[in-house]
C-alpha positions as CSV (number, residue, x, y, z in Angstrom):
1,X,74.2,-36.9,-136.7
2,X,70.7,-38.1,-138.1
3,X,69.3,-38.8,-134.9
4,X,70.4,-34.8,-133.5
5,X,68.9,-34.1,-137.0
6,X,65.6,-35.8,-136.0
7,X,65.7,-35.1,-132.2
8,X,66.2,-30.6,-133.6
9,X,63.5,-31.4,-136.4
10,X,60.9,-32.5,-133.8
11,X,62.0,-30.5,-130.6
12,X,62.6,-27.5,-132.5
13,X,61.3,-26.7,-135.9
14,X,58.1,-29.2,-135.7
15,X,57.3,-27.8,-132.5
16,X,57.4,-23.7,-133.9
17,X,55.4,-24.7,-136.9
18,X,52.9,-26.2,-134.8
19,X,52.4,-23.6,-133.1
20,X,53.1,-20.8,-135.7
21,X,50.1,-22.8,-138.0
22,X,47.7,-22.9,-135.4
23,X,47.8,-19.2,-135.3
24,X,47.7,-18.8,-138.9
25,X,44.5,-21.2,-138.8
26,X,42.4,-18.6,-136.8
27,X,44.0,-15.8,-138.7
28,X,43.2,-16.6,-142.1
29,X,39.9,-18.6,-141.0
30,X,37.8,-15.9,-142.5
31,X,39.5,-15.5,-145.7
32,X,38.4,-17.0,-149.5
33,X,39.6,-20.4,-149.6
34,X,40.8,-21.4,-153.1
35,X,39.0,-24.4,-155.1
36,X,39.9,-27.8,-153.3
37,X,40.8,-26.4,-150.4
38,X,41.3,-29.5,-148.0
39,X,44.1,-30.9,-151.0
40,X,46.0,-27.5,-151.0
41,X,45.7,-27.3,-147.4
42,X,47.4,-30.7,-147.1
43,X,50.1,-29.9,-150.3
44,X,51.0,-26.5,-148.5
45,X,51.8,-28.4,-145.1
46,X,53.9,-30.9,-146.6
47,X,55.7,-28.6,-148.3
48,X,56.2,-26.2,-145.1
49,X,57.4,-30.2,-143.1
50,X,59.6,-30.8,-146.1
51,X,61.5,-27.5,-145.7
52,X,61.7,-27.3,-142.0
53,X,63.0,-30.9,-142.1
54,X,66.2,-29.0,-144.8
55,X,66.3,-26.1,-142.0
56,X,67.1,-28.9,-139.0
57,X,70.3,-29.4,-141.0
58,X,71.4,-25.6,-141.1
59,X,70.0,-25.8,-137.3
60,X,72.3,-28.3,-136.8
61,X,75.1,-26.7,-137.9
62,X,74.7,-23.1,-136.9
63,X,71.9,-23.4,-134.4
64,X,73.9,-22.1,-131.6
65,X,74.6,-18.6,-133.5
66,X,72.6,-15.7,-133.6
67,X,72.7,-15.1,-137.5
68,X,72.2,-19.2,-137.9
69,X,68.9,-19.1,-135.5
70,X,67.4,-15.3,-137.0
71,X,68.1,-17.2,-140.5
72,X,66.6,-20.6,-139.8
73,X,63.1,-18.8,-138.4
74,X,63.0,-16.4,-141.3
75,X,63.1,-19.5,-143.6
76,X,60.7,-21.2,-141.9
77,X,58.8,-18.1,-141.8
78,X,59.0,-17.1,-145.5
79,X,58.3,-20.7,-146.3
80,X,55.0,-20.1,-144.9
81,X,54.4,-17.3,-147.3
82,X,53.7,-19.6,-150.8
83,X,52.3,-21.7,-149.0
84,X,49.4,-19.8,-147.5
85,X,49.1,-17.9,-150.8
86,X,48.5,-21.7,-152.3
87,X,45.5,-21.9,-149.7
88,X,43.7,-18.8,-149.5
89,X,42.7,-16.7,-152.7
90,X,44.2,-13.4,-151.7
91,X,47.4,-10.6,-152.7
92,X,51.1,-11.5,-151.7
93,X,50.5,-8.4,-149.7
94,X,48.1,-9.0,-147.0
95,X,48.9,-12.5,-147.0
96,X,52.3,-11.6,-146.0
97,X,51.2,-8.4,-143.7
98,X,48.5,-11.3,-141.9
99,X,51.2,-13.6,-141.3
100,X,53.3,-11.3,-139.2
101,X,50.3,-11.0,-137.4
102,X,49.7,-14.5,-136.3
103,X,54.2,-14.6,-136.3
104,X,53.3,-12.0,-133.2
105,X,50.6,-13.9,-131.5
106,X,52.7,-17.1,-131.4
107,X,55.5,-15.3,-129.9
108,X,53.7,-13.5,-127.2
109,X,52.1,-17.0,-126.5
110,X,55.5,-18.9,-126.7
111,X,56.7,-16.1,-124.4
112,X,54.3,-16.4,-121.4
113,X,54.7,-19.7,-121.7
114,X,58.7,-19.2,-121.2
115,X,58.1,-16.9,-117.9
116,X,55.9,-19.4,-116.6
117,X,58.9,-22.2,-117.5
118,X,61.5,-20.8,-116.2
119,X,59.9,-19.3,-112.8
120,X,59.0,-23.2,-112.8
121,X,62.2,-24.5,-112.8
122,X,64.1,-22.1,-110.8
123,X,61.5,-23.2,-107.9
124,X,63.1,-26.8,-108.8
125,X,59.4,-28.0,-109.4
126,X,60.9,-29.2,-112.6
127,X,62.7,-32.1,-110.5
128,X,59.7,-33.1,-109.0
129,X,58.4,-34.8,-112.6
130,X,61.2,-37.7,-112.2
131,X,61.5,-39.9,-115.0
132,X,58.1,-38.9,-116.4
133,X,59.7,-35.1,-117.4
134,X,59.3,-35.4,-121.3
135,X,55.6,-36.6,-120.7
136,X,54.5,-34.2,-118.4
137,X,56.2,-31.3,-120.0
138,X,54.7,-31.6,-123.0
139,X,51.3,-32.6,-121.1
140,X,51.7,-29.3,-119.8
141,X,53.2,-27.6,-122.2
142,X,50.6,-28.6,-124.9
143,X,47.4,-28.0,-122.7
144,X,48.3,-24.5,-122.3
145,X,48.8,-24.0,-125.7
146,X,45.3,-25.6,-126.4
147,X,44.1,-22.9,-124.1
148,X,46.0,-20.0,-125.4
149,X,44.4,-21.2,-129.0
150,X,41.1,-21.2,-127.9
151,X,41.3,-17.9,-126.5
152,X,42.9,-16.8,-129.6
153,X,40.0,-18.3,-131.9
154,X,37.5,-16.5,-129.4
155,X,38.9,-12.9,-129.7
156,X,39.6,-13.5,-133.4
157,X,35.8,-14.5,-133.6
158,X,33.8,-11.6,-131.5
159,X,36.0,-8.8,-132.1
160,X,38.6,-8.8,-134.7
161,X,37.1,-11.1,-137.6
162,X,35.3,-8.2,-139.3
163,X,38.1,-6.0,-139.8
164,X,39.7,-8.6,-141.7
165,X,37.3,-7.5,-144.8
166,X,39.5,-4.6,-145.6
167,X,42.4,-6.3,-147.4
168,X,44.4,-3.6,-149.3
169,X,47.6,-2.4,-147.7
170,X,50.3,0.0,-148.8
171,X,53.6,-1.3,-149.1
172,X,54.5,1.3,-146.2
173,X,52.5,-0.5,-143.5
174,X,54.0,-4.2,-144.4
175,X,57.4,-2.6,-144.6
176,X,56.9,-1.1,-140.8
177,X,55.6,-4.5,-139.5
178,X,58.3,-6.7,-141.3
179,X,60.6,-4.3,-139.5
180,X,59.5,-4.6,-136.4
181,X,59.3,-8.5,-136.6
182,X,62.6,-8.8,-137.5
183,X,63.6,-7.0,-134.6
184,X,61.9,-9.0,-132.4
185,X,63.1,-12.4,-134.2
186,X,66.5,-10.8,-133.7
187,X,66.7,-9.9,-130.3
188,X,64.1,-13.0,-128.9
189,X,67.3,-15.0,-130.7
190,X,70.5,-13.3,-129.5
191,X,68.1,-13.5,-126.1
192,X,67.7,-17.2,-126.0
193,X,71.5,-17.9,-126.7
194,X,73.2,-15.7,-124.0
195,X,70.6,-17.3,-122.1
196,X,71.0,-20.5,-122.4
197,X,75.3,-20.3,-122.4
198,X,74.8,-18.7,-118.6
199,X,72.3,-21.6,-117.3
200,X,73.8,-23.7,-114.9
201,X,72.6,-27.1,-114.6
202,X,70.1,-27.1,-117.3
203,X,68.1,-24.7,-119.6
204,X,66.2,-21.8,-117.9
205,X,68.0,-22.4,-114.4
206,X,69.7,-19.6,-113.4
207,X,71.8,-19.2,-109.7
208,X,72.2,-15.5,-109.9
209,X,69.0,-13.8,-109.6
210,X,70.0,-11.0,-111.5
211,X,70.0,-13.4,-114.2
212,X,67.0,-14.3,-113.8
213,X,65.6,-11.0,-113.4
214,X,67.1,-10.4,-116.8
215,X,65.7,-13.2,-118.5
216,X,62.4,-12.5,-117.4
217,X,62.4,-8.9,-118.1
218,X,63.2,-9.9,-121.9
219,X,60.6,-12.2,-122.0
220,X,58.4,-9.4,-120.8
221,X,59.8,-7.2,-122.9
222,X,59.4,-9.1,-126.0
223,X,55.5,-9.3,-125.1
224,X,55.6,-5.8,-124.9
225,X,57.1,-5.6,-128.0
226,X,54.4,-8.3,-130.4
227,X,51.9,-6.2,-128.7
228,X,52.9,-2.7,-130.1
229,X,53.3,-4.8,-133.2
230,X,49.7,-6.2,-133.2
231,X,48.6,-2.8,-131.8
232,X,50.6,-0.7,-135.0
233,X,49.0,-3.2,-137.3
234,X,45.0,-2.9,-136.0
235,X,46.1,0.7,-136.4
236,X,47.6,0.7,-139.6
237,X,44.1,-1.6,-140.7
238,X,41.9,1.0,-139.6
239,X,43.7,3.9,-141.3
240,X,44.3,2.6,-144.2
241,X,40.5,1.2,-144.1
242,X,39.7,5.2,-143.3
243,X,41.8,6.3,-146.5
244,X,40.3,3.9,-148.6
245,X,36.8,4.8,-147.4
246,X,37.7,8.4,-148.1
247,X,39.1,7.4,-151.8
248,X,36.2,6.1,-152.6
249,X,33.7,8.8,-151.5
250,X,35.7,11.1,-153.1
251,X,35.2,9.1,-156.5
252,X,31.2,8.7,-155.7
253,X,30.6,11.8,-155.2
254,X,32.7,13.0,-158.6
255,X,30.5,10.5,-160.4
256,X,27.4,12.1,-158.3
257,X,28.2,15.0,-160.1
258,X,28.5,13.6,-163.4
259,X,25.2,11.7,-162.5
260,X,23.6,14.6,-162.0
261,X,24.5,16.5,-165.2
262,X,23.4,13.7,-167.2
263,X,20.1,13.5,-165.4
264,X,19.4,17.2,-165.0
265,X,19.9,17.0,-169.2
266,X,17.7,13.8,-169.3
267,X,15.2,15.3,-167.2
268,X,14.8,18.5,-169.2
269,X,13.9,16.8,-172.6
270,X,11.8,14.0,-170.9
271,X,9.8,17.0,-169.9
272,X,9.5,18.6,-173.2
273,X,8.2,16.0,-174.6
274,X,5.8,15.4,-172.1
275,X,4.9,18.0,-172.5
276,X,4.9,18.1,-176.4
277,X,2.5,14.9,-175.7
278,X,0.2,16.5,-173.6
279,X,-0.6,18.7,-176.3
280,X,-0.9,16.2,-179.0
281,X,-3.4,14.0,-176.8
282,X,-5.6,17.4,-176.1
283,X,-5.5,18.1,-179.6
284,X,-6.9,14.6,-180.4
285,X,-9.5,14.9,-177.6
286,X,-10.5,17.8,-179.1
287,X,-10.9,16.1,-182.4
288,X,-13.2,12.8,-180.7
289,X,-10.8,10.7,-182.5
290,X,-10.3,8.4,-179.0
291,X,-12.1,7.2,-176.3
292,X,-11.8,9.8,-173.8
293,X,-10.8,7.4,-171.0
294,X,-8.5,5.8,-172.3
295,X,-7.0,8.8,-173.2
296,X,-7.0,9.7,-169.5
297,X,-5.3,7.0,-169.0
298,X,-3.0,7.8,-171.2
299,X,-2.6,11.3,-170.1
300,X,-1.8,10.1,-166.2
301,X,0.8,8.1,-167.6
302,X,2.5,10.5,-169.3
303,X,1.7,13.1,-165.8
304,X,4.3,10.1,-164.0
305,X,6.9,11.4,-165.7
306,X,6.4,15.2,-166.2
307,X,5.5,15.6,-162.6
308,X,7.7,18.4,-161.1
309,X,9.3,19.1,-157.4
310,X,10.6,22.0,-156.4
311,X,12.4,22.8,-153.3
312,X,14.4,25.2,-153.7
313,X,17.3,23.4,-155.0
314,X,18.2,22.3,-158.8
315,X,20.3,19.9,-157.8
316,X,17.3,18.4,-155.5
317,X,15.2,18.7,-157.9
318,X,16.5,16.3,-159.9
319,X,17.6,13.9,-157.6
320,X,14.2,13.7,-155.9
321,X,12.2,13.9,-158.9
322,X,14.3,10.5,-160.2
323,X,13.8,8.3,-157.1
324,X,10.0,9.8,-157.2
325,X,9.4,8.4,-160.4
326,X,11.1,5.3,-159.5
327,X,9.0,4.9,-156.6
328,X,5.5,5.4,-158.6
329,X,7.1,2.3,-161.1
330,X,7.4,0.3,-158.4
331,X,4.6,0.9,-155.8
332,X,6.3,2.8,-153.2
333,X,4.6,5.6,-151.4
334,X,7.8,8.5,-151.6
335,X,6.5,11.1,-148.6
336,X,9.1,13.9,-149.4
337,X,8.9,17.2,-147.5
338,X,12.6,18.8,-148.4
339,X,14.1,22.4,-148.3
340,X,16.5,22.9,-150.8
341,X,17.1,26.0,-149.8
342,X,19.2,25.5,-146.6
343,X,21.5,23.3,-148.1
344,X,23.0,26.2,-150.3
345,X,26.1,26.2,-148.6
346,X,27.1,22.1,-149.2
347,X,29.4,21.4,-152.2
348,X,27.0,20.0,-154.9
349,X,28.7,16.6,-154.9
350,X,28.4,16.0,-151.5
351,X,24.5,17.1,-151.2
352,X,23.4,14.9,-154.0
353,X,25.7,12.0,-152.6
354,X,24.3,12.5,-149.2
355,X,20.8,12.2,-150.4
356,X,21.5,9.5,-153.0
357,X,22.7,7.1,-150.1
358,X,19.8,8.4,-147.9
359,X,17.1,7.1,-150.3
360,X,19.2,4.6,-152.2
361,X,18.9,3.0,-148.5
362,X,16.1,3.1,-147.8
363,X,14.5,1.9,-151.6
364,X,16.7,-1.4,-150.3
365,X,15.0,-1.9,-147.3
366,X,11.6,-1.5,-149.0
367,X,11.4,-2.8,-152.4
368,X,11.4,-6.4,-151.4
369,X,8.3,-5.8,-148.9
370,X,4.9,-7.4,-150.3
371,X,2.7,-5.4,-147.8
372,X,2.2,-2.3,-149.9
373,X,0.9,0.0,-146.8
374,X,4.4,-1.0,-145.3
375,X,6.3,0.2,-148.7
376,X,6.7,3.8,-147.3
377,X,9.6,5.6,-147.7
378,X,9.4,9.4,-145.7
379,X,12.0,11.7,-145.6
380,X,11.9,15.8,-144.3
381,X,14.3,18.7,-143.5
382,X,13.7,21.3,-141.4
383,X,16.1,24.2,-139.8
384,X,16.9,25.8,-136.4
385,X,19.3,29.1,-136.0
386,X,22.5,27.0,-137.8
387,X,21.5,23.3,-137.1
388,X,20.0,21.2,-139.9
389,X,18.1,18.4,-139.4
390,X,17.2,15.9,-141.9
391,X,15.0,12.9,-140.8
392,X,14.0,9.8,-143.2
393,X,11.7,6.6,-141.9
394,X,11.3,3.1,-144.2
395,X,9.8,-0.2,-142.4
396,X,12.0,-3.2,-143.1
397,X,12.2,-6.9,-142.9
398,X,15.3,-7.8,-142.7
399,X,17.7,-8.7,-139.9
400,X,20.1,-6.3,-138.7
401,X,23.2,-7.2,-136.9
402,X,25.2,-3.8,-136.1
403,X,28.8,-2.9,-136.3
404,X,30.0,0.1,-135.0
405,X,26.9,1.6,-134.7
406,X,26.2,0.8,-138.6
407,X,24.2,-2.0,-140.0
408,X,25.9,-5.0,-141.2
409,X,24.9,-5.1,-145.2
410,X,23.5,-8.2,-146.5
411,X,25.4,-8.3,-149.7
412,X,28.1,-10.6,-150.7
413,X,30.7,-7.4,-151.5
414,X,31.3,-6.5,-148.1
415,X,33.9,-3.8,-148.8
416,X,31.7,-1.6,-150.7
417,X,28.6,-2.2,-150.5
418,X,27.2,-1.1,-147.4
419,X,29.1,2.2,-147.8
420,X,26.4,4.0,-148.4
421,X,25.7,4.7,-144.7
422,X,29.2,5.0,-143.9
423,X,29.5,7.7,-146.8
424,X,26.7,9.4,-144.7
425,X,28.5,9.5,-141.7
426,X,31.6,10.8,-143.5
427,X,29.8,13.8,-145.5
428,X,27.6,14.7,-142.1
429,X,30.7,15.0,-140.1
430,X,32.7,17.0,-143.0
431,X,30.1,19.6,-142.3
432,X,30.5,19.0,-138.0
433,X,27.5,17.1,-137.5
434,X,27.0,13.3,-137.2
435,X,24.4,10.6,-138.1
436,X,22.4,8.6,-135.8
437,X,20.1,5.3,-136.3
438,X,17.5,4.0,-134.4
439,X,15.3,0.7,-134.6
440,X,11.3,-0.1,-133.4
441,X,8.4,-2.4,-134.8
442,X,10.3,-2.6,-137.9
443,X,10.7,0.9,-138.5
444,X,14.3,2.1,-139.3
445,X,15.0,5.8,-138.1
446,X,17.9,8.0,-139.9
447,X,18.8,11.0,-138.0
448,X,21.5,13.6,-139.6
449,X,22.5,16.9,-138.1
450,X,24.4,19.3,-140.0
451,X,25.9,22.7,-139.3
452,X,26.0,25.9,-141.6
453,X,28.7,27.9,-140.9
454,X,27.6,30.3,-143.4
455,X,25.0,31.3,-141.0
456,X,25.0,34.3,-138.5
């Protein structure tokens, strides 16, 4: 009995989690790694040995039943679940909804793999490898999976990787994938049974072609089947990414309102007593109790902050005048040449958001640039029949890698920071028009085109 024990624990349940970790390996590559990572890693995969070596026992038992093999792989499957959580410093959630992810990959590559097999050994080529079979099966066997893990890492690394940021999943979308999984665990099971009780000779060799035929179609159809998973789930991420995206401008531009109240209030009695100021220093120039250039001086300062824009627009007003005054503090030429007027029919939270990110950008891209003839930040509106165009230029520094047509940010808080753009693309096409950027000799270009409705 040990030695069917041993001979199922390696053929068997080694062999799955083998193949089942390497997956999870490129899946959860890019994720935070807890503190003393290499000794968790270690602890976590002697823990997942320790409980597949218990399952061989059940395996042994009730291998050869469909509700004994569906139960043995969701053990070995749910074992992986602390254990990962142990590794990687993220929610049960999206460790759980990631590992059904990697679950699909292996069984699609487990699959091919099986097509190949069996068309293998119902040519009889099988019989060719003598009494070097184990050897060169697994030789085989394990160079393709190599290969198929490479390719894997590849995809993961050019195309997919980045859309792992976006980590917060409804309970709805795991629920949909753990459905569809078990499904697939399911039906690959009651597969591989009836399968393997109408071989004649040995595994996979079948004398009736229609048998073979059907095997190969449910191989095939279980591809087709961890596809639409892995398909439903890079769906489900970009929705949910899209709602949370949503959620979140909704709040900014709520506070942008709130901002806005606060500053328009701020604003008014900064310029009261400004002005109040201006008065008192006239009176005491009048007087020739001060040195009458220092008291110039002292009257430009105070001009920095009663300084007044008008376009048209209250909400503007304040907006601009605030990242005006901002740019004087910190030596930035602000070149500002704004309508308010033809933005009269945008909600007030979204104008003032829309602008917000549009400067709030650009003063990101400039602040850190010693050249002070390159610290220009310029930014105009203009209007034609019911198109609105608004147009803003800033040199940069930086490197920038795009994504979707969006540069990458270079802060550490990927989810959020770095909306700002994205926010801009969202309001732009909220009022059907859409947001383009363009790059040359260190000069970033931000093109939005709007549409009034309200206009005849």
């Amino acid at each position: 009995m040990i030695q069917d024990v041993l001979a199922i624990f390696v053929q068997v349940i080694l062999e799955f989690i083998i193949e089942l970790g390497a997956f999870i390996i490129i899946v959860f590559y890019f994720f935070n790694r807890k503190e003393k990572f290499i000794g968790r890693f270690f602890l976590a995969l002697l823990f997942v040995l320790v409980v597949g070596f218990g399952l061989s026992f059940f395996y042994y038992y009730f291998g050869d039943t469909l509700w004994g093999r569906v139960l043995v792989y969701l053990a070995l499957f749910a074992a992986f679940i602390p254990a990962t959580k142990f590794v990687v410093n993220e929610q049960f959630v999206p460790v759980i909804f990631y590992l059904g992810v990697a679950y699909a990959i292996q069984n699609i590559v487990y699959k091919i793999w099986l097509i190949f097999f069996v068309f293998v050994v119902n040519n009889d080529w099988d019989l060719l490898w003598g009494d070097n079979y184990n050897l060169i099966y697994h030789i085989v066997y394990y160079s393709f999976l190599v290969i198929m893990i490479v390719v894997t890492a590849l995809v993961f690394r050019f195309f997919f990787h980045k859309s792992l940021s976006d980590r917060i999943f409804s309970k709805r979308i795991l629920f949909v994938t753990m459905f569809c999984l078990l499904t697939t665990v399911v039906l690959c099971s009651f597969e591989d049974i009836a399968f393997k009780n109408m071989s004649t000779g040995r595994e996979h060799h079948f004398d009736n072609n229609t048998l073979l035929l059907l095997r190969q179609s449910g191989n095939l159809l279980s591809i087709l089947s961890c596809v639409l998973v892995l398909y439903l789930s890079s769906k489900a991420i970009k929705e949910n990414h899209l709602a949370n995206e949503v959620e979140y401008l909704e709040h900014t531009i709520k506070q942008s309102k709130q901002q806005y109240e606060i500053s328009k209030d701020t604003i008014e009695m900064i310029n009261i007593k400004c002005h109040d100021i201006k008065y008192q220093i006239r009176s005491l120039a009048s007087a020739g109790n001060f040195n009458q250039e220092e008291l110039k001086k002292l009257e430009e300062s105070v001009n920095i902050y009663d300084s007044k824009l008008d376009t048209g627009n209250q909400m503007l007003n304040v907006l601009l005048w605030e990242k005006s005054s901002f740019c004087k503090q910190n030596n930035i030429n602000f070149g500002c040449m704004v309508d308010g007027t033809i933005f009269e029919f945008m909600d007030s939270g979204d104008l003032y958001c829309l602008f917000g990110n549009i400067i709030d950008n650009a003063l990101e891209a400039v602040k850190n640039i010693k050249d002070e003839k390159q610290r220009i930040i310029n930014i105009s509106t203009r209007k034609r029949g019911n198109m609105i165009f608004i147009d803003q230029d800033n040199y940069y520094h930086q490197k920038l890698e795009f994504n979707n047509d969006l540069p990458e940010t270079t802060k550490e808080d990927k989810n959020f920071h770095g909306f700002g753009l994205r926010s801009i693309k969202i309001i732009a096409r909220k009022y059907g028009g859409e947001m383009s950027i363009s790059t040359s000799n260190n000069v970033f270009h931000l093109s939005i085109i709007l549409t009034d409705n309200t206009t005849k």
